[in-house]
C-alpha positions in Angstrom: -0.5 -19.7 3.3 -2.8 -22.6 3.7 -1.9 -23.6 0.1 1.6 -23.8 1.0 0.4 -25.9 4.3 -1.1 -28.6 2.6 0.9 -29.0 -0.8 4.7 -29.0 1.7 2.1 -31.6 3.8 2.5 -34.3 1.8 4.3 -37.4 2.4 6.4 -36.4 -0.5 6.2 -32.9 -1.2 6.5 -31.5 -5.6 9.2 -29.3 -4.7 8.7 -28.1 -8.6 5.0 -27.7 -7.4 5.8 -25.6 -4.7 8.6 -23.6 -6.4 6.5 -23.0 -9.4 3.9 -21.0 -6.8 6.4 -19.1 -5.1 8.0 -17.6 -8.5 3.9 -17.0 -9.8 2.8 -15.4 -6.7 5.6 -13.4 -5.9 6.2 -11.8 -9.5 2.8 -11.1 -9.2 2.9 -9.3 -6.3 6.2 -7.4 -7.8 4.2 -6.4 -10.5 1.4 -5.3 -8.6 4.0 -3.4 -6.2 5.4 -1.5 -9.4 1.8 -0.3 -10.2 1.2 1.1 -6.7 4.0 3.1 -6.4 3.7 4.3 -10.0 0.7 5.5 -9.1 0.9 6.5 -5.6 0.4 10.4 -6.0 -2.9 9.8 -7.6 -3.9 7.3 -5.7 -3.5 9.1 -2.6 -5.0 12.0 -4.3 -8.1 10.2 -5.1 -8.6 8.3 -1.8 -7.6 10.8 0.9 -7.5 14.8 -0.9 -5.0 16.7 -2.3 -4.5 17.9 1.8 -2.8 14.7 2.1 -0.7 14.2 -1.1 2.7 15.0 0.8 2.1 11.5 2.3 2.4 9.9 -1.1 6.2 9.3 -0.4 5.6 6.6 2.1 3.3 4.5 0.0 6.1 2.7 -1.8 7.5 2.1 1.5 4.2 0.3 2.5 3.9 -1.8 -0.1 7.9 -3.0 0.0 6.5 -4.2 3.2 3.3 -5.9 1.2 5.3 -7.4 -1.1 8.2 -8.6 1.6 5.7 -10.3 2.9 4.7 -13.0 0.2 8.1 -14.8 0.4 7.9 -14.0 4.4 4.7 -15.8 4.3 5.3 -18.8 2.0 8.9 -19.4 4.5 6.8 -19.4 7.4 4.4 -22.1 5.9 7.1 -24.1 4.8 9.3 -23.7 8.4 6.0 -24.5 10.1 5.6 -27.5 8.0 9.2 -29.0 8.5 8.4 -28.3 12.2 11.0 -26.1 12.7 10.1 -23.7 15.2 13.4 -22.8 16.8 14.1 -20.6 13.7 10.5 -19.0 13.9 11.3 -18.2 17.2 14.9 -16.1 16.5 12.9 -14.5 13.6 10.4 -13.1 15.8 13.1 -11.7 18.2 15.3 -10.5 15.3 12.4 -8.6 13.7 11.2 -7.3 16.7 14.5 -6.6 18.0 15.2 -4.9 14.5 11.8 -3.6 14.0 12.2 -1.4 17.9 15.6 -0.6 17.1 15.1 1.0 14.2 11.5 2.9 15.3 13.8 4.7 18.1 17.0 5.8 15.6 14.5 7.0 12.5 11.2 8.5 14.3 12.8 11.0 15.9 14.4 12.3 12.9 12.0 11.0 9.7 8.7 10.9 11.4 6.5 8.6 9.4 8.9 7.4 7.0 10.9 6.4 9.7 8.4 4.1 10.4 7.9 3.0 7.2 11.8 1.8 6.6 11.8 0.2 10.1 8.8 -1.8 9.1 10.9 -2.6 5.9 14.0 -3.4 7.7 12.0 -5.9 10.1 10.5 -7.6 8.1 13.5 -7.8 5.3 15.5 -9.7 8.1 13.1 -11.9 9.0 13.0 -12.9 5.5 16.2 -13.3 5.0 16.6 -15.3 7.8 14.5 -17.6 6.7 15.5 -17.7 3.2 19.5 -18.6 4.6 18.3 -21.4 6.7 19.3 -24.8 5.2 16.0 -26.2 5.2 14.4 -24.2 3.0 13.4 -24.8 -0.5 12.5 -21.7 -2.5 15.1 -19.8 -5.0 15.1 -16.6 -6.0 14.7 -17.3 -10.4 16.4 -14.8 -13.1 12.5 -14.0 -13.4 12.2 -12.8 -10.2 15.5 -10.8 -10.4 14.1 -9.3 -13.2 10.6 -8.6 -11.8 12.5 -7.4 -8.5 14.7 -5.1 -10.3 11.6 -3.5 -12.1 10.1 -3.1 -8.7 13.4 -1.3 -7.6 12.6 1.1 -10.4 8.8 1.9 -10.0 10.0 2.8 -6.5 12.4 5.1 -7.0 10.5 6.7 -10.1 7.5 6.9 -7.8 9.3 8.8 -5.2 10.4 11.2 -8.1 8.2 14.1 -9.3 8.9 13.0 -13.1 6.7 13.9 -16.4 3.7 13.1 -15.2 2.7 11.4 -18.8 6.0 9.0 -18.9 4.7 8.0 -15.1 1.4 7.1 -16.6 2.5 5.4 -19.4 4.7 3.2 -17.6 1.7 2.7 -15.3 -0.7 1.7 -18.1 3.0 -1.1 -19.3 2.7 -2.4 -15.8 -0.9 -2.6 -15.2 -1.3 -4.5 -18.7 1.4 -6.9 -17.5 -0.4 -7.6 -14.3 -3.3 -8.3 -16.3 -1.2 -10.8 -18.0 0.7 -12.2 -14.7 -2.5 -12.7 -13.0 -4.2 -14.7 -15.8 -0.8 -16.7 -16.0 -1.7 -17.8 -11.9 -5.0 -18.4 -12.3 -4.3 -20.9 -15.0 -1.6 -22.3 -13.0 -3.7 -22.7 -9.7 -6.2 -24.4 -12.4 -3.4 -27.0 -12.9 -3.2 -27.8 -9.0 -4.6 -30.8 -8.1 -6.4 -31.5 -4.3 -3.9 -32.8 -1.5 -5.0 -37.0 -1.8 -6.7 -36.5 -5.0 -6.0 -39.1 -7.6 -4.1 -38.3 -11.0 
């Protein structure tokens, strides 16, 4: 994230700053995630035909990836920044090494959704990787617990065939709360202040 870049850039970095954007920008991702896969029937439905609704079970998958990939992103910046680039280069190997592995044990025997959970393993170990390494600076807050296990939720009620009107009204709760998250970071972002700029 070029964000990350130049804010982790500085000669002395806000790590407050910097924590403060991770928790906003991955809740709001988690929040999006829950509305995606509350809504993945329809939205497959709508997009691709009812021919194709079978393949609404991997779209929770697809986001887990979508969503692993805003804390992926924001330890890459910050490794790249700290300059360390041996531990970029074992997480490429272990994802891919991870990400192959696991493509020849679950194709064969899920198919697409085999697929789908090797991209989620790969890119879950790369993460985590990351996230253990002593240099970095990011915590997981009780927010984000919370916000993670409501994404833990939408996707296993999203891979259920439920009553249809609880899964849209817990849609509609979600999508309202989105709303709400996303006003929250733009108000933040309003807050940050150029890299150089004076107070």
């Amino acid at each position: 994230l070029p964000l990350v870049l130049s804010l982790a850039g500085t000669r002395v970095p806000d790590r407050s700053v910097l924590q403060q954007l991770w928790t906003h920008s991955f809740s709001l991702f988690l929040i999006l995630g829950c509305a995606v896969a509350l809504f993945a029937q329809p939205l497959v439905h709508w997009i691709a035909g009812s021919r194709y609704a079978a393949s609404a079970v991997i779209v929770p998958w697809v986001v887990l990836i979508g969503v692993l990939w805003v804390p992926f992103s924001f330890l890459q910046a910050l490794s790249l920044t700290l300059q360390r680039t041996q531990d970029l280069a074992i997480e490429a190997l272990l994802s891919g090494a991870v990400f192959v592995g696991a493509n020849l044990i679950l194709i064969p025997r899920y198919g697409a959704l085999g697929a789908a959970w090797a991209g989620v393993l790969a890119t879950a170990s790369g993460c985590f990787f990351l996230f253990s390494r002593s240099w970095n600076w990011f915590q997981v807050s009780r927010p984000l617990l919370a916000w993670a296990s409501i994404f833990g939720a939408a996707m296993l009620f999203g891979g259920l065939k439920g009553d249809a009107a609880v899964s849209w009204a817990a849609g509609v709760l979600i999508v309202g709360m989105l709303a709400y998250e996303a006003a929250r970071y733009w108000r933040f972002l309003g807050t940050l202040r150029p890299v150089g700029a004076r107070p």
